[in-house]
GUKOLMI-570965 format. One record per residue: y, x, z of N, C-alpha, C, O in turn. Coordinates in steps of 0.1 Angstrom, whole numbers, plus 5000, padded with zeros to 4 digits. Atoms other than C-alpha are relative to their C-alpha. Last residue first. Layout:
// GUKOLMI-570965
YXZYXZYXZYXZ;...
// end
This chain:
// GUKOLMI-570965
500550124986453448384643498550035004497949975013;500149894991454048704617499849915015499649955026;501349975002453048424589500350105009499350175008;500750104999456448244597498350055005497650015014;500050074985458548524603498549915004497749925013;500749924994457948644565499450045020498550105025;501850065005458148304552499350145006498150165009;500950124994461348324568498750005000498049965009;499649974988462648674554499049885011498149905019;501249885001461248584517500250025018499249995024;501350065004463248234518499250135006498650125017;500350034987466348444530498749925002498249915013;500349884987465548714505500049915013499349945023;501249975001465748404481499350105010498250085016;501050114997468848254488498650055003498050035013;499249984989471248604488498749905004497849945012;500749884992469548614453500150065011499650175013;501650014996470448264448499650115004498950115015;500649984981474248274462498150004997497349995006;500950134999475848274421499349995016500549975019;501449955001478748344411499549955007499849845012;500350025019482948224411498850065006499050125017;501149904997484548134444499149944985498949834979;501250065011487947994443498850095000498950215002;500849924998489847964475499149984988498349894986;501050045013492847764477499150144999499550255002;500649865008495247864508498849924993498249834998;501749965000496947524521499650134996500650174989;500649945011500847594535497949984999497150035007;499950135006501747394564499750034984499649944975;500750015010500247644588499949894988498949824984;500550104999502647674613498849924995498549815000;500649994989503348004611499549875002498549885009;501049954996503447954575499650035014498450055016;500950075004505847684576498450084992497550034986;500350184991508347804598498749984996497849995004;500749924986508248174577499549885010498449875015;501049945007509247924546499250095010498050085010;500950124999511747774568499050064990498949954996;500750084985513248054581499349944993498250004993;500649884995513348244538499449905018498349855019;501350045002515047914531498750125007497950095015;500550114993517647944558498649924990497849844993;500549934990518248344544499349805006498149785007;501149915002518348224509499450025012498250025013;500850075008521147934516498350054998497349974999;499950025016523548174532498249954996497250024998;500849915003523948084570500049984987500549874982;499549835000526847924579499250094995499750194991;499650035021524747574570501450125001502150144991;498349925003522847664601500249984988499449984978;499050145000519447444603501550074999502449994994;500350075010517447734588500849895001501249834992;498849935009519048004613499849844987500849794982;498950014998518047744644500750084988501950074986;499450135008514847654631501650055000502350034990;499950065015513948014631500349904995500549884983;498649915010515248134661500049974993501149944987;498650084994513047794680501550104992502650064988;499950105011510047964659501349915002501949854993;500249995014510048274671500449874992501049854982;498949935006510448154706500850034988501949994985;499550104999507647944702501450054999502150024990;500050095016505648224690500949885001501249834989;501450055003506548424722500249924985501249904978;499050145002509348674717498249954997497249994991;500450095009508249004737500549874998501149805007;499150005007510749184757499449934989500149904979;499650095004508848974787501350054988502349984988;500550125004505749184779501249874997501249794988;500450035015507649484780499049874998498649864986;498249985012509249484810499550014989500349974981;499150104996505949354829501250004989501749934981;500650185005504049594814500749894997501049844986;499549925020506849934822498949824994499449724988;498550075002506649704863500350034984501049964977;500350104998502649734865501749974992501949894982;500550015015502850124851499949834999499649784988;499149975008505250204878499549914986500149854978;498850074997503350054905500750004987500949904981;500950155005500250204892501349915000501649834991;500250045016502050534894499449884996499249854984;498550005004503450484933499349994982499549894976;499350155004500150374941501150004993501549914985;500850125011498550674924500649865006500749764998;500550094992501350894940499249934994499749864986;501149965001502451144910499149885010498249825005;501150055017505450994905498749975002498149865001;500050114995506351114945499449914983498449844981;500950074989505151414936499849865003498749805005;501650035006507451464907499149975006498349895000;500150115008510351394928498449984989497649904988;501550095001509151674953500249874992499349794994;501549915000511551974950498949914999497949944993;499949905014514851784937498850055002498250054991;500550045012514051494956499850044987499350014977;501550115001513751594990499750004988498650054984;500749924996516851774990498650014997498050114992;499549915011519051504975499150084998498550084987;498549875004517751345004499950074981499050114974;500649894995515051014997501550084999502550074992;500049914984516750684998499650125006499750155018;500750064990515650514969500650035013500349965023;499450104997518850574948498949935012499349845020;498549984990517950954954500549855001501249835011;500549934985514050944944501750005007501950015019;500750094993515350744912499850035015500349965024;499350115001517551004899499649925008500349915018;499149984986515251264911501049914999501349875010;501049944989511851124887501549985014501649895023;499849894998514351004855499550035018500450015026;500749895002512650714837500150165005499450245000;499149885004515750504844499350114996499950214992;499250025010514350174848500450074993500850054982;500650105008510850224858500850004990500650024978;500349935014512150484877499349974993498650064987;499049925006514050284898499750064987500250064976;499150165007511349994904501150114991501250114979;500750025009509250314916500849904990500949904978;499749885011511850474938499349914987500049894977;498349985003512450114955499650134989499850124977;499850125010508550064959501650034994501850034981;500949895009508050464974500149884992499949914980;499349945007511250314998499350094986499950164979;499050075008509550035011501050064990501550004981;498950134989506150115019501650004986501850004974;498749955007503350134987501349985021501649885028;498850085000500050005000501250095000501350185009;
// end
C-alpha cells in the first residue's frame, strides 16, 4: 500500500514525467529528491500506481464511438461547414453505422471442397 506522499509523487509524475520534479511537489526535500527520485519510480507500488493513472489518461483521451459520431452529426448538420466536408460526416456516419450493404459475388465451384468432406466422413464412419 502506497502512503500518502509515494501516491502524490506518483499522480505527479504521471503528469509531468520528471522523477525530482514530482518528488519535490510531493513533499520530499530537494535533498531527497535529487539523489533518490529514481528510487522512488522504482517502487513497484509506486510504478504500478504510475502505470494505472498513464491508462487511465489515455483511455479517457479516447473518443468512444458515440463520441465520434455525435462530432460527426454536428459537422454534417453545420451549414458553415463546406458542403464536401458535411458530406464526407455523413458518409463516415453511415458506414460506422452500417447503412451501406457490401455485395459479394462468388464465382466457382465448392465440389472439390465437397468431396474431400464426403471422403473425410465416410472415412470416420468405417474408423467406428
Amino acid at each position: 500500500m502506497l502512503n500518502a506522499r509515494q501516491k502524490k509523487f506518483a499522480e505527479y509524475y504521471a503528469q509531468s514525467g520528471n522523477a525530482e520534479q514530482a518528488a519535490v511537489k510531493a513533499g520530499y526535500s530537494e535533498k531527497y529528491a535529487r539523489g533518490n527520485a529514481h528510487k522512488i519510480v522504482a517502487n513497484s507500488g509506486v510504478a504500478e500506481y504510475i502505470r494505472e493513472l498513464t491508462e487511465k489518461a489515455k483511455d479517457e483521451r479516447i473518443l468512444t464511438a458515440k463520441d465520434r459520431q455525435v462530432m460527426l452529426s454536428d459537422i454534417a448538420k453545420d451549414g458553415e461547414n463546406e458542403a464536401a466536408d458535411r458530406i464526407r460526416a455523413i458518409d463516415t456516419l453511415n458506414k460506422m453505422t452500417g447503412e451501406y450493404l457490401s455485395r459479394v459475388e462468388v464465382n466457382g465451384s465448392l465440389t472439390a471442397q465437397t468431396e474431400k468432406l464426403d471422403e473425410l466422413v465416410k472415412q470416420m464412419r468405417s474408423d467406428e
